[in-house]
PDB file of N, CA, C and O in Angstrom:
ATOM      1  N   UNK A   1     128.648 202.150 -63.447  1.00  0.00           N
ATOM      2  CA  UNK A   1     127.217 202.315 -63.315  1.00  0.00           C
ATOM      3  C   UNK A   1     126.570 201.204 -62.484  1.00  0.00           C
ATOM      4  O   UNK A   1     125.608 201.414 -61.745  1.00  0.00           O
ATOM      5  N   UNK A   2     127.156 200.005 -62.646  1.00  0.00           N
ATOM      6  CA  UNK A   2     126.491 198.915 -61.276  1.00  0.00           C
ATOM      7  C   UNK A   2     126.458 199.218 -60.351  1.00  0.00           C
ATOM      8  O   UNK A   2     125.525 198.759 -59.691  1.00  0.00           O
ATOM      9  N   UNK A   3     127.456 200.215 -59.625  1.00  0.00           N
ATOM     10  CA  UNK A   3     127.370 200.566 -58.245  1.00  0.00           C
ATOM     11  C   UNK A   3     125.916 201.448 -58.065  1.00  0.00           C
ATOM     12  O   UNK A   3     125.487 201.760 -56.954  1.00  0.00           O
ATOM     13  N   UNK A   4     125.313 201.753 -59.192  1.00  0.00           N
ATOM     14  CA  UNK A   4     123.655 202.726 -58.669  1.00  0.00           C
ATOM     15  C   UNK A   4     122.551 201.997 -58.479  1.00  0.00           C
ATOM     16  O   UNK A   4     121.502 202.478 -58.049  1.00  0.00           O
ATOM     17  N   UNK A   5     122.765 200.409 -58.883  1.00  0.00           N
ATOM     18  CA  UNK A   5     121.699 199.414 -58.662  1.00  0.00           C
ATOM     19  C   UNK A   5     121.365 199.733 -57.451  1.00  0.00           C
ATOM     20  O   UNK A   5     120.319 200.381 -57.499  1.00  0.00           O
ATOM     21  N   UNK A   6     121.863 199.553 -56.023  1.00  0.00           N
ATOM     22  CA  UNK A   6     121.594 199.882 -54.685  1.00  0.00           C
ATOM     23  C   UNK A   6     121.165 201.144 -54.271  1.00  0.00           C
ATOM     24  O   UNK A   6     120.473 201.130 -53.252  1.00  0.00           O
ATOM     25  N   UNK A   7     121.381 202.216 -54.771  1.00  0.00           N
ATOM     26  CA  UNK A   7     120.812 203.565 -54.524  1.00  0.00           C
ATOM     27  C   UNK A   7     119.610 204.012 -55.131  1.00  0.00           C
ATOM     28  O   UNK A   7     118.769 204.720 -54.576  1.00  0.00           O
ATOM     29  N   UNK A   8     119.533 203.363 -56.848  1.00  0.00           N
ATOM     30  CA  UNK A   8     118.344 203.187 -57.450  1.00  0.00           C
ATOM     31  C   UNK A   8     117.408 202.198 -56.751  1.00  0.00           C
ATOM     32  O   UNK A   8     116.259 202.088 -57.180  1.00  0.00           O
ATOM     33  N   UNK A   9     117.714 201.656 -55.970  1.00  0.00           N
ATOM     34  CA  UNK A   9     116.744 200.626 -55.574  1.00  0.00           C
ATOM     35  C   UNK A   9     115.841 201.431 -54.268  1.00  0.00           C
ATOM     36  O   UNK A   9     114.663 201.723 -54.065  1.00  0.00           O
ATOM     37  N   UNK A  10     117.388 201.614 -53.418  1.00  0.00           N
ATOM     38  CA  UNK A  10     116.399 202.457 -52.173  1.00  0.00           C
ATOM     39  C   UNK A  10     115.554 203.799 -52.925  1.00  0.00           C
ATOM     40  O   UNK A  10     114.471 204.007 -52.377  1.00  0.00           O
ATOM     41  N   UNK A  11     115.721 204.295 -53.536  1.00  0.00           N
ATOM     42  CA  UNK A  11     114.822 205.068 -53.997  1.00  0.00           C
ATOM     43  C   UNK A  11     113.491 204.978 -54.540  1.00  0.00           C
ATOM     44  O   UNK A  11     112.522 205.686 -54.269  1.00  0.00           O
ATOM     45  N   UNK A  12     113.589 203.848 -55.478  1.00  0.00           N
ATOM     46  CA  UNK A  12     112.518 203.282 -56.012  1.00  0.00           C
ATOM     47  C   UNK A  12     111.726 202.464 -54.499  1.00  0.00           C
ATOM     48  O   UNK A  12     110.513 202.260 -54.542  1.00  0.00           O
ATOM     49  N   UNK A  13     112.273 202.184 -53.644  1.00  0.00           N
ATOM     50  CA  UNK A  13     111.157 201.088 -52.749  1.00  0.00           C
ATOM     51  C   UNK A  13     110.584 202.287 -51.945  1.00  0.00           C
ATOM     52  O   UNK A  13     109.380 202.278 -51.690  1.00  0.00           O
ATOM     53  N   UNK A  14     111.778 203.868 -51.305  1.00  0.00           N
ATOM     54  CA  UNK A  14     111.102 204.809 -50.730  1.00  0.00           C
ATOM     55  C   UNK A  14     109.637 205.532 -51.198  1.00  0.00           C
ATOM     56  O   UNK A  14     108.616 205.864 -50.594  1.00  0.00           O
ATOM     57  N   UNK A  15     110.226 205.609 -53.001  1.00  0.00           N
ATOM     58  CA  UNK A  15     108.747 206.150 -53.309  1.00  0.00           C
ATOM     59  C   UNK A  15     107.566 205.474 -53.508  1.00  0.00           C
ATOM     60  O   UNK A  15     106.432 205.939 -53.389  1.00  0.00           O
ATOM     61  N   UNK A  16     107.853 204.459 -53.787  1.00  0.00           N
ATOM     62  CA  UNK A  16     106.755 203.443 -53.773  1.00  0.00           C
ATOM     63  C   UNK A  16     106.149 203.232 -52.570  1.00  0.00           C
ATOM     64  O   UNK A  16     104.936 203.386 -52.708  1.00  0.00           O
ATOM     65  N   UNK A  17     106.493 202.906 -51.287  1.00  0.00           N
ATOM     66  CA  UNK A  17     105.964 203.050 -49.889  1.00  0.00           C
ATOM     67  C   UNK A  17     105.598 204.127 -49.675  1.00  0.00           C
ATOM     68  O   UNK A  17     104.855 204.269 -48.704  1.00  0.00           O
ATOM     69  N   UNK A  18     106.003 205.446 -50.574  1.00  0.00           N
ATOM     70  CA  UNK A  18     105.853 206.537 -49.427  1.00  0.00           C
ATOM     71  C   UNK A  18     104.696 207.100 -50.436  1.00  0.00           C
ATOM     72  O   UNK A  18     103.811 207.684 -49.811  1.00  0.00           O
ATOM     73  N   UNK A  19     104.472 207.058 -52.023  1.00  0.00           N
ATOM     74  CA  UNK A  19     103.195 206.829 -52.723  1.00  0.00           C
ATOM     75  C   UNK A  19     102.018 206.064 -52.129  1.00  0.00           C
ATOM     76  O   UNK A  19     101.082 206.729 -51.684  1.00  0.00           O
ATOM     77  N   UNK A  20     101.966 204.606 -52.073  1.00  0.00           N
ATOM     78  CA  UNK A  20     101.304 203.771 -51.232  1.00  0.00           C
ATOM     79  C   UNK A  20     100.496 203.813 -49.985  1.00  0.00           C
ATOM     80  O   UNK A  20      99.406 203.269 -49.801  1.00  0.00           O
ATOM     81  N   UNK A  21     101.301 204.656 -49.015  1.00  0.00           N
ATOM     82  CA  UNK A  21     101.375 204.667 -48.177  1.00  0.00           C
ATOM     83  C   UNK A  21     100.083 206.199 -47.759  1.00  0.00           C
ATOM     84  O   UNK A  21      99.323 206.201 -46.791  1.00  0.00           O
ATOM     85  N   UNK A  22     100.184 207.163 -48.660  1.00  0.00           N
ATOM     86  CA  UNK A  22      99.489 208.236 -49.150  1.00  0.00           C
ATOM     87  C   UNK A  22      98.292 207.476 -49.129  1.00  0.00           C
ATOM     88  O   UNK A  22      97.472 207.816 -48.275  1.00  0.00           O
ATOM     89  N   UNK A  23      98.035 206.641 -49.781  1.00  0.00           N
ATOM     90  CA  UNK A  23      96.506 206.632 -50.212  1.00  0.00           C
ATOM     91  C   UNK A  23      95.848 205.317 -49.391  1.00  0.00           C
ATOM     92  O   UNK A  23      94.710 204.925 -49.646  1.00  0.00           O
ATOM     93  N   UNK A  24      96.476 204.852 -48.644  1.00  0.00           N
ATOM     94  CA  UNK A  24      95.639 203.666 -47.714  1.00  0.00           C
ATOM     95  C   UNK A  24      95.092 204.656 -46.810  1.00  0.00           C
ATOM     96  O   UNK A  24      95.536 205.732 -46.410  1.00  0.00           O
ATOM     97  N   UNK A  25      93.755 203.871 -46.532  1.00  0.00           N
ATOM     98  CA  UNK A  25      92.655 204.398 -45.554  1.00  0.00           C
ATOM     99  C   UNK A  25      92.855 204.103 -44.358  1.00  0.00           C
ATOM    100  O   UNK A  25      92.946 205.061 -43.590  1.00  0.00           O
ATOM    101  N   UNK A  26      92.970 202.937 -43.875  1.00  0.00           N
ATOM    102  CA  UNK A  26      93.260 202.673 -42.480  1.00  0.00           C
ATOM    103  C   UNK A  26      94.771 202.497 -42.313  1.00  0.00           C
ATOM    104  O   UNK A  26      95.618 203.185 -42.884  1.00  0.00           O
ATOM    105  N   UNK A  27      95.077 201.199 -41.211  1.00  0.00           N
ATOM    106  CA  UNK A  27      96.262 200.632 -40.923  1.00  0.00           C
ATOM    107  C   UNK A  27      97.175 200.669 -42.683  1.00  0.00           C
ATOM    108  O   UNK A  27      96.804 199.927 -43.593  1.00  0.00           O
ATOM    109  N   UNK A  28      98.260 201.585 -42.829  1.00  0.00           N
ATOM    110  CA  UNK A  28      98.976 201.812 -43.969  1.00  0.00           C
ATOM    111  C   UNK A  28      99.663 200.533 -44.094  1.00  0.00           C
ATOM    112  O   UNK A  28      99.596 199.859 -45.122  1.00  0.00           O
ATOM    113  N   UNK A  29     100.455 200.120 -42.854  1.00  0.00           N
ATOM    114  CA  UNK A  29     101.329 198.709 -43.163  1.00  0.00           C
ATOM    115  C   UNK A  29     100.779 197.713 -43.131  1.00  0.00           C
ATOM    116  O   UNK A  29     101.335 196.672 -43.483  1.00  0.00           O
ATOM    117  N   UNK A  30      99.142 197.771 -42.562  1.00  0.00           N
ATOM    118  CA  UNK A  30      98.618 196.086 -42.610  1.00  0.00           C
ATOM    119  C   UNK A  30      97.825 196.102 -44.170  1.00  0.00           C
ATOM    120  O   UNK A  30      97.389 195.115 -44.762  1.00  0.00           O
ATOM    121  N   UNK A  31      97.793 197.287 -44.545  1.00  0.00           N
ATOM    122  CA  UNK A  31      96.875 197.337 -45.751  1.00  0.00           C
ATOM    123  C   UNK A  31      98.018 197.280 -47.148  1.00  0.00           C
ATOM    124  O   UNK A  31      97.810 196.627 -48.170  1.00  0.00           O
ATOM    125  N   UNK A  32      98.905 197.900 -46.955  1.00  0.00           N
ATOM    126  CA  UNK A  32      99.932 197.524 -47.840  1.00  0.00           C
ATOM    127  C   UNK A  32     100.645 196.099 -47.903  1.00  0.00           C
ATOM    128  O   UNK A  32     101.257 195.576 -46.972  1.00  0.00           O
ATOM    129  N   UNK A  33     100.402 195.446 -49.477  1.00  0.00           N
ATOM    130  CA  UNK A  33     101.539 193.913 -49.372  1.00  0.00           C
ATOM    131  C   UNK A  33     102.948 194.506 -49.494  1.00  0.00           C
ATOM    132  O   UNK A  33     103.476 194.941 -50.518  1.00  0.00           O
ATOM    133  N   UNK A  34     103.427 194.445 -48.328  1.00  0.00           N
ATOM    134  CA  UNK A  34     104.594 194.779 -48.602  1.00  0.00           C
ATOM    135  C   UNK A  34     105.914 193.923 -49.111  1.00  0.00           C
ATOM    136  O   UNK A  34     106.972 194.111 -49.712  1.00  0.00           O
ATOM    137  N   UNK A  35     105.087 192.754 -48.417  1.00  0.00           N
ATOM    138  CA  UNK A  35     106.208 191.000 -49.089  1.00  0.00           C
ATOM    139  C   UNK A  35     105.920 191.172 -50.575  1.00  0.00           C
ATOM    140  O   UNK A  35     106.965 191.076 -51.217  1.00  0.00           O
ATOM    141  N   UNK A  36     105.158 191.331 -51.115  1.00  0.00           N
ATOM    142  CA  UNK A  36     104.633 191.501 -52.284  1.00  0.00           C
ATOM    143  C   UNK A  36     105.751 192.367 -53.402  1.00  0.00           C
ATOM    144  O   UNK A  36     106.556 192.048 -54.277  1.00  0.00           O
ATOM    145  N   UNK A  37     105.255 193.605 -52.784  1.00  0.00           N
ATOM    146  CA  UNK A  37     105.959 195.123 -53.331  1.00  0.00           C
ATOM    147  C   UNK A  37     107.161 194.693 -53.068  1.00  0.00           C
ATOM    148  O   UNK A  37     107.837 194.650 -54.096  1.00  0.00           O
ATOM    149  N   UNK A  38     107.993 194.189 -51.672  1.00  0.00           N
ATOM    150  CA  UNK A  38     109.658 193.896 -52.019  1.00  0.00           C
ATOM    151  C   UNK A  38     109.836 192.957 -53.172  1.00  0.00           C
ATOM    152  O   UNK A  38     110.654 193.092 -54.082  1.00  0.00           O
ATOM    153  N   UNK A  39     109.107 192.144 -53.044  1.00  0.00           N
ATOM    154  CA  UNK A  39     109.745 190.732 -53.854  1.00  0.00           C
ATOM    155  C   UNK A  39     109.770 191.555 -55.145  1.00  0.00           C
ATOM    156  O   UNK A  39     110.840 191.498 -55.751  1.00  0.00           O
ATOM    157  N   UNK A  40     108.685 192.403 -55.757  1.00  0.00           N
ATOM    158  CA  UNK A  40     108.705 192.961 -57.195  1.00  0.00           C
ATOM    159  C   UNK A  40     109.760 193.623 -57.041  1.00  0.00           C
ATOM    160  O   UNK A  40     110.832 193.172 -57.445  1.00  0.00           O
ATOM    161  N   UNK A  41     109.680 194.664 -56.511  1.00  0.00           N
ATOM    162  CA  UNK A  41     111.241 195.164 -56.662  1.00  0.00           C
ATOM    163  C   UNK A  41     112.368 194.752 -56.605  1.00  0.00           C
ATOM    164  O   UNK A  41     113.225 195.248 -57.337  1.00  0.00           O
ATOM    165  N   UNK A  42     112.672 193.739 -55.725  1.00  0.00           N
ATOM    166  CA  UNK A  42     113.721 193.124 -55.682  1.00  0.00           C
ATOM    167  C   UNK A  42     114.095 192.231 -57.314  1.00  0.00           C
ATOM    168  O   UNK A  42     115.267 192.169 -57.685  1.00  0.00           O
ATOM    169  N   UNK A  43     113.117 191.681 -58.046  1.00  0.00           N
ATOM    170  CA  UNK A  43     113.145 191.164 -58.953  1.00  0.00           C
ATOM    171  C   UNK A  43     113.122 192.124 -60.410  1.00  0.00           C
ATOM    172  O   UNK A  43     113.302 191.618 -61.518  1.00  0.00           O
ATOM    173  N   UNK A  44     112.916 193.310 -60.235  1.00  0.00           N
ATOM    174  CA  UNK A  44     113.025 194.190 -61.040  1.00  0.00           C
ATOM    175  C   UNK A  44     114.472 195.010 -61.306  1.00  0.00           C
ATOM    176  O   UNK A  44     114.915 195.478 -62.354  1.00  0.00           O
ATOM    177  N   UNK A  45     115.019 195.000 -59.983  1.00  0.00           N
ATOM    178  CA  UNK A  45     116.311 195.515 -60.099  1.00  0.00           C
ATOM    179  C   UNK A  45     117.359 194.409 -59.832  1.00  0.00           C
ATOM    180  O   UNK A  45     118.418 194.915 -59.461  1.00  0.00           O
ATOM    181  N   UNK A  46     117.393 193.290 -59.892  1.00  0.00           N
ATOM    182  CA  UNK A  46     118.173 192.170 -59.669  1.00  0.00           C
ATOM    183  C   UNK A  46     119.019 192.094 -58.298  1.00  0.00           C
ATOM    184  O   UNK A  46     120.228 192.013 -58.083  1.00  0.00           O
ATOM    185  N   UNK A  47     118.343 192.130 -57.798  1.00  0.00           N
ATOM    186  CA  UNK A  47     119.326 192.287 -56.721  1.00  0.00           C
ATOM    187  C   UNK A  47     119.142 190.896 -55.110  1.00  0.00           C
ATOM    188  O   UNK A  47     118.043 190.518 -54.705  1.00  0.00           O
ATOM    189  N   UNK A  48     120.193 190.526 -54.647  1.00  0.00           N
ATOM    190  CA  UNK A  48     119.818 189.510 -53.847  1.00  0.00           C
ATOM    191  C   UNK A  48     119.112 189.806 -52.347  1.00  0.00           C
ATOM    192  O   UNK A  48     118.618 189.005 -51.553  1.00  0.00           O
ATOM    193  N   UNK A  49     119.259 191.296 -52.270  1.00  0.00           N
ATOM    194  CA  UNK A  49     117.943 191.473 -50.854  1.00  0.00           C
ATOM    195  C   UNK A  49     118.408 192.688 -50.473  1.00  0.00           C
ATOM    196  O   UNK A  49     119.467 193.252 -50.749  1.00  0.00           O
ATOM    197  N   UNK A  50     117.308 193.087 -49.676  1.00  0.00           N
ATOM    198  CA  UNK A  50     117.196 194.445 -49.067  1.00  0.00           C
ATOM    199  C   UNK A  50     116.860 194.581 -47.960  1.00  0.00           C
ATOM    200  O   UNK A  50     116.445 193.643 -47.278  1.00  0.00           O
ATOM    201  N   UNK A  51     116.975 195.846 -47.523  1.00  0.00           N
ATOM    202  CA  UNK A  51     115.947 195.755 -46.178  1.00  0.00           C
ATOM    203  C   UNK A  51     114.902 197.500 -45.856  1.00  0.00           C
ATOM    204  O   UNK A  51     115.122 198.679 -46.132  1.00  0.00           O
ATOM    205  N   UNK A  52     113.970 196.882 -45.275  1.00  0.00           N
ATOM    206  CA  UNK A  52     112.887 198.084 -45.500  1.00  0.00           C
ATOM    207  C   UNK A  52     112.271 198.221 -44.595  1.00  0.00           C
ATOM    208  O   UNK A  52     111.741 197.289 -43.992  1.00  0.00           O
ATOM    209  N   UNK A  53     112.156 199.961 -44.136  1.00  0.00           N
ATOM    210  CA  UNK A  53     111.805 200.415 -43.395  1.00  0.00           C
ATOM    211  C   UNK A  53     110.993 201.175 -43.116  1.00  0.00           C
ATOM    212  O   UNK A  53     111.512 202.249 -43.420  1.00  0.00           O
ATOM    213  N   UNK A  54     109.548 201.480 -42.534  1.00  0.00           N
ATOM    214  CA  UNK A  54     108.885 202.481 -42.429  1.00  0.00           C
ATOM    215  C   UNK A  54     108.621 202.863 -41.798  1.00  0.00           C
ATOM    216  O   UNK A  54     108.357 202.257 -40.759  1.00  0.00           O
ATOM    217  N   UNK A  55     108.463 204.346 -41.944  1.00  0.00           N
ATOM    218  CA  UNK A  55     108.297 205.056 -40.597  1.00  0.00           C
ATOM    219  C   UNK A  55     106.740 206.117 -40.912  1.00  0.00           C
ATOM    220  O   UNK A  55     106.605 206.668 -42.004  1.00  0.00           O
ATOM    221  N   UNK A  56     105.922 206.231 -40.050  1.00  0.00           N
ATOM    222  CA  UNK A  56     105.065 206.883 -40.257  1.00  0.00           C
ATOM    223  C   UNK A  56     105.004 207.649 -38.598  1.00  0.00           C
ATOM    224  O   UNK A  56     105.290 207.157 -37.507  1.00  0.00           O
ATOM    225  N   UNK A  57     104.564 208.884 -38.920  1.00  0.00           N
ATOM    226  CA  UNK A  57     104.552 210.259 -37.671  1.00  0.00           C
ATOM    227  C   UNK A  57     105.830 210.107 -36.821  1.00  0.00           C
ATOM    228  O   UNK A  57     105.705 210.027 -35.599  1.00  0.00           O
ATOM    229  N   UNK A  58     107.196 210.058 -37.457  1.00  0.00           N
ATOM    230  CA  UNK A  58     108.690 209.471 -36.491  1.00  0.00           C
ATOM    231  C   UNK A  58     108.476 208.298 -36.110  1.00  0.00           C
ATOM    232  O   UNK A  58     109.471 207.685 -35.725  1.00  0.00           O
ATOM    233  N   UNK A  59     107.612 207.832 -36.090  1.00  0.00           N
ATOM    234  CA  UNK A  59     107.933 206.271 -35.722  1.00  0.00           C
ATOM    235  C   UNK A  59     108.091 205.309 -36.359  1.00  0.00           C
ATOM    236  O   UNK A  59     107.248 205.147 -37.242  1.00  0.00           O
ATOM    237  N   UNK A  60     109.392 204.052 -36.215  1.00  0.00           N
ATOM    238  CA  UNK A  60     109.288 203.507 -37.373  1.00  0.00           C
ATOM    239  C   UNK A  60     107.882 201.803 -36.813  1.00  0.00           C
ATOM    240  O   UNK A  60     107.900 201.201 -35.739  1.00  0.00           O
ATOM    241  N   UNK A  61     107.076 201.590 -37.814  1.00  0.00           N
ATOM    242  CA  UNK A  61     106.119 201.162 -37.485  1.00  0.00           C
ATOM    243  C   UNK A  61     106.086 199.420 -38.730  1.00  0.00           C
ATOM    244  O   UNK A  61     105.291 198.541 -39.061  1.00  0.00           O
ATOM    245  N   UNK A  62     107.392 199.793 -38.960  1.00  0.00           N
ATOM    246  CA  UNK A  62     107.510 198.440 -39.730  1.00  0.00           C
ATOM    247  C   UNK A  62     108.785 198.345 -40.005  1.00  0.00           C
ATOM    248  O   UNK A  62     109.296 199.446 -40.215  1.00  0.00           O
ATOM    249  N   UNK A  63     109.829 197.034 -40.120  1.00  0.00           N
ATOM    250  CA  UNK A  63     111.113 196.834 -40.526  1.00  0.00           C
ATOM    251  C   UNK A  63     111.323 195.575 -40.778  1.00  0.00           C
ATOM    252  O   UNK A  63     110.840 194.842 -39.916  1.00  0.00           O
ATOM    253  N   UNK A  64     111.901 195.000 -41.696  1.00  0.00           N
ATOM    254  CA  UNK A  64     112.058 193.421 -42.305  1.00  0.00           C
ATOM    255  C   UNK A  64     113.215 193.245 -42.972  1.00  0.00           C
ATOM    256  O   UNK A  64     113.818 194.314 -43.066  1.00  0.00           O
ATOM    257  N   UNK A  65     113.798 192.301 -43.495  1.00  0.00           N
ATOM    258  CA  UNK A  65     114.872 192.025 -44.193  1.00  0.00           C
ATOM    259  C   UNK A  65     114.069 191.276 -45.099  1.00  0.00           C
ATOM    260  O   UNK A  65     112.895 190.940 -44.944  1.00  0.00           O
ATOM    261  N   UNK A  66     115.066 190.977 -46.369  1.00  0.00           N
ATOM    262  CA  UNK A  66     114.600 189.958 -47.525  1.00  0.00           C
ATOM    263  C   UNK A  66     115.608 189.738 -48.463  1.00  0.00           C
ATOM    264  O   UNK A  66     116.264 190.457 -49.217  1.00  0.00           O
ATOM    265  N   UNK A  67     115.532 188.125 -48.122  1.00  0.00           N
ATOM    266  CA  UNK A  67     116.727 188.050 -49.469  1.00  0.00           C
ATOM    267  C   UNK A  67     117.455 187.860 -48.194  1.00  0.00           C
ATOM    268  O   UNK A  67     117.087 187.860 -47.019  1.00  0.00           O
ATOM    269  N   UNK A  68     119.352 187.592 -49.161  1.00  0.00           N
ATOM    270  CA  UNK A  68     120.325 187.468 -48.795  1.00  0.00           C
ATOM    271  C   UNK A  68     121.596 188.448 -48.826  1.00  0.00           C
ATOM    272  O   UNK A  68     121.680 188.823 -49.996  1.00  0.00           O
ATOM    273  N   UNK A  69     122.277 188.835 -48.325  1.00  0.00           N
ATOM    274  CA  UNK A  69     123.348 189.487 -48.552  1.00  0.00           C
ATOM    275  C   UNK A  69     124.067 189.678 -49.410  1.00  0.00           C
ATOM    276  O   UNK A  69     124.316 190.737 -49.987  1.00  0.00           O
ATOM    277  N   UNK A  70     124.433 188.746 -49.557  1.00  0.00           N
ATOM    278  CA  UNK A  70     124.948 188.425 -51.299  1.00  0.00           C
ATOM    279  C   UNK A  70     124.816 187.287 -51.847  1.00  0.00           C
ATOM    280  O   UNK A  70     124.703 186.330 -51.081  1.00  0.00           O
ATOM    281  N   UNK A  71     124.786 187.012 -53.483  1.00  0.00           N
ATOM    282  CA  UNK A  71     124.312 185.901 -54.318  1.00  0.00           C
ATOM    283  C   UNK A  71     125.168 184.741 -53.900  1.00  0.00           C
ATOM    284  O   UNK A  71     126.349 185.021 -54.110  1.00  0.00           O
ATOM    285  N   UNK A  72     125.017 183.562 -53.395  1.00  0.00           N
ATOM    286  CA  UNK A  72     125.254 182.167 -53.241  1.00  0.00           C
ATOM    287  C   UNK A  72     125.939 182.355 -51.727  1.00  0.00           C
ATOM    288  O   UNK A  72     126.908 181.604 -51.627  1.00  0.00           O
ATOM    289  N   UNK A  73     125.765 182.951 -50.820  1.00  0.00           N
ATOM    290  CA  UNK A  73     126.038 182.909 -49.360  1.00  0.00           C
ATOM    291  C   UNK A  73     125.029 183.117 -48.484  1.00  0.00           C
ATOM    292  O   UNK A  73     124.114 183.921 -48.661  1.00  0.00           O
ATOM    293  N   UNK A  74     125.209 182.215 -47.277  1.00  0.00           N
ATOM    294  CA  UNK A  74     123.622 182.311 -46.517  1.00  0.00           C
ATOM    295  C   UNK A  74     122.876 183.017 -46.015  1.00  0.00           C
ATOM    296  O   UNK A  74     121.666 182.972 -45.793  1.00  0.00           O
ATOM    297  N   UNK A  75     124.160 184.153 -45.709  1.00  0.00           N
ATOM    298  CA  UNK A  75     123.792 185.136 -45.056  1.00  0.00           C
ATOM    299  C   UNK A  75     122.424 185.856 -45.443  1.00  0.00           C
ATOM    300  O   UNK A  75     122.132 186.344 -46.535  1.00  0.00           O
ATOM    301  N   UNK A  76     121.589 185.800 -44.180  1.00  0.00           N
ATOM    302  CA  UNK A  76     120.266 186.701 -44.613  1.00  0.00           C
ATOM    303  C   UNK A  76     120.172 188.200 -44.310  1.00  0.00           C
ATOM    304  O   UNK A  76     120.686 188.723 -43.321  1.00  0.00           O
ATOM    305  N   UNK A  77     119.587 188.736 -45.092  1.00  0.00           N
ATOM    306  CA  UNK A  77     119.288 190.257 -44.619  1.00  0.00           C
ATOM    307  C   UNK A  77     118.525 190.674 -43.782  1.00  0.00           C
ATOM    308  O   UNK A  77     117.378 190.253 -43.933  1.00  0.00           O
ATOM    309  N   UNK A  78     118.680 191.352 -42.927  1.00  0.00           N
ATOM    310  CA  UNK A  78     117.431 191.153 -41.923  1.00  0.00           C
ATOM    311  C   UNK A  78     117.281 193.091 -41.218  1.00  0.00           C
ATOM    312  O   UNK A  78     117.689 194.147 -41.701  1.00  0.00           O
ATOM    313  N   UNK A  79     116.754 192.879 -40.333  1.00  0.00           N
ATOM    314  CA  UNK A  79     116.141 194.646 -40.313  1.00  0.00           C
ATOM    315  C   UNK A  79     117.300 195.590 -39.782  1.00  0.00           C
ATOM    316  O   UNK A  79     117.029 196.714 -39.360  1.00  0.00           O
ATOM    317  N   UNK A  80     118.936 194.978 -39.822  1.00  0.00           N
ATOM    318  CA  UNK A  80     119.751 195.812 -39.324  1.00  0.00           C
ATOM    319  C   UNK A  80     121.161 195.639 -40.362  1.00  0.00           C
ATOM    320  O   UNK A  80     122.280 196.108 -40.154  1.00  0.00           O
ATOM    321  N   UNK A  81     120.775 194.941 -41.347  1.00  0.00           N
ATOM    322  CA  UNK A  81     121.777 195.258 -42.187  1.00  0.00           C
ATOM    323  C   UNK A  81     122.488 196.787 -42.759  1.00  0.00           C
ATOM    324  O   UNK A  81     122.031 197.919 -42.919  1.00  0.00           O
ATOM    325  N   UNK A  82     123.321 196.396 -42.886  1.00  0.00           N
ATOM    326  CA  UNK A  82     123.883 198.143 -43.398  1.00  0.00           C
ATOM    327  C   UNK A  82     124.211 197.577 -45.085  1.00  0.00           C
ATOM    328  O   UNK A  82     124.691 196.538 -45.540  1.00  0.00           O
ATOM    329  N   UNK A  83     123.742 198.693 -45.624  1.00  0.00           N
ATOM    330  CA  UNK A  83     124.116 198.681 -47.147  1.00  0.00           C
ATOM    331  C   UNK A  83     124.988 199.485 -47.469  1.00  0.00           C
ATOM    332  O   UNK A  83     124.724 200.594 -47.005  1.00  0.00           O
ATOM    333  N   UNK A  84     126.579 199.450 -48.462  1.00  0.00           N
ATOM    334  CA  UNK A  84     126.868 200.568 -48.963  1.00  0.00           C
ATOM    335  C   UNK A  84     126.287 201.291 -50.034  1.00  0.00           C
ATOM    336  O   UNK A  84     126.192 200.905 -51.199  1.00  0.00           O
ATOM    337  N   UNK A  85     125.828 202.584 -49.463  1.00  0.00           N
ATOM    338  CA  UNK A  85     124.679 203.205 -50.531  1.00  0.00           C
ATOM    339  C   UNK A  85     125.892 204.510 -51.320  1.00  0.00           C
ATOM    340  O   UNK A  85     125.495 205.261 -52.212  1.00  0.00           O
TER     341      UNK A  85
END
């Protein structure tokens, strides 16, 4: 069952952005904290980092890394990491 931490996660950050994302009035990504919303999630599902992407009308209009790759190595996550999901 540890192996669903990572699939539960992308799921949980998709709907949450893609909820969020519904109800902002203007600019969706400048109006959304999104450093915010990762860090909670990230701290909710334990996990040492992710990376997140949004796309609004096909375009993707935001992408970041956070966190590290894995727990006690430097490696950072950043907007082209691959996860095994």
């Amino acid at each position: 069952m540890k192996n669903l931490r990572p699939l539960q996660l992308f799921f949980a950050c998709i709907l949450t952005l893609t909820h969020s994302a519904a109800y902002a009035v203007s600019d969706p990504v400048k109006d959304l904290n999104i450093d915010r919303l990762v860090e909670d999630t990230m701290a909710a599902f334990h996990v040492p980092g992710i990376a997140v992407g949004v796309v609004k009308d096909g375009k993707l209009v935001f992408s970041k890394g956070y966190g590290v790759r894995e727990l006690g190595q430097p490696g950072k996550v950043d907007a082209n990491t691959l996860f095994a999901i």
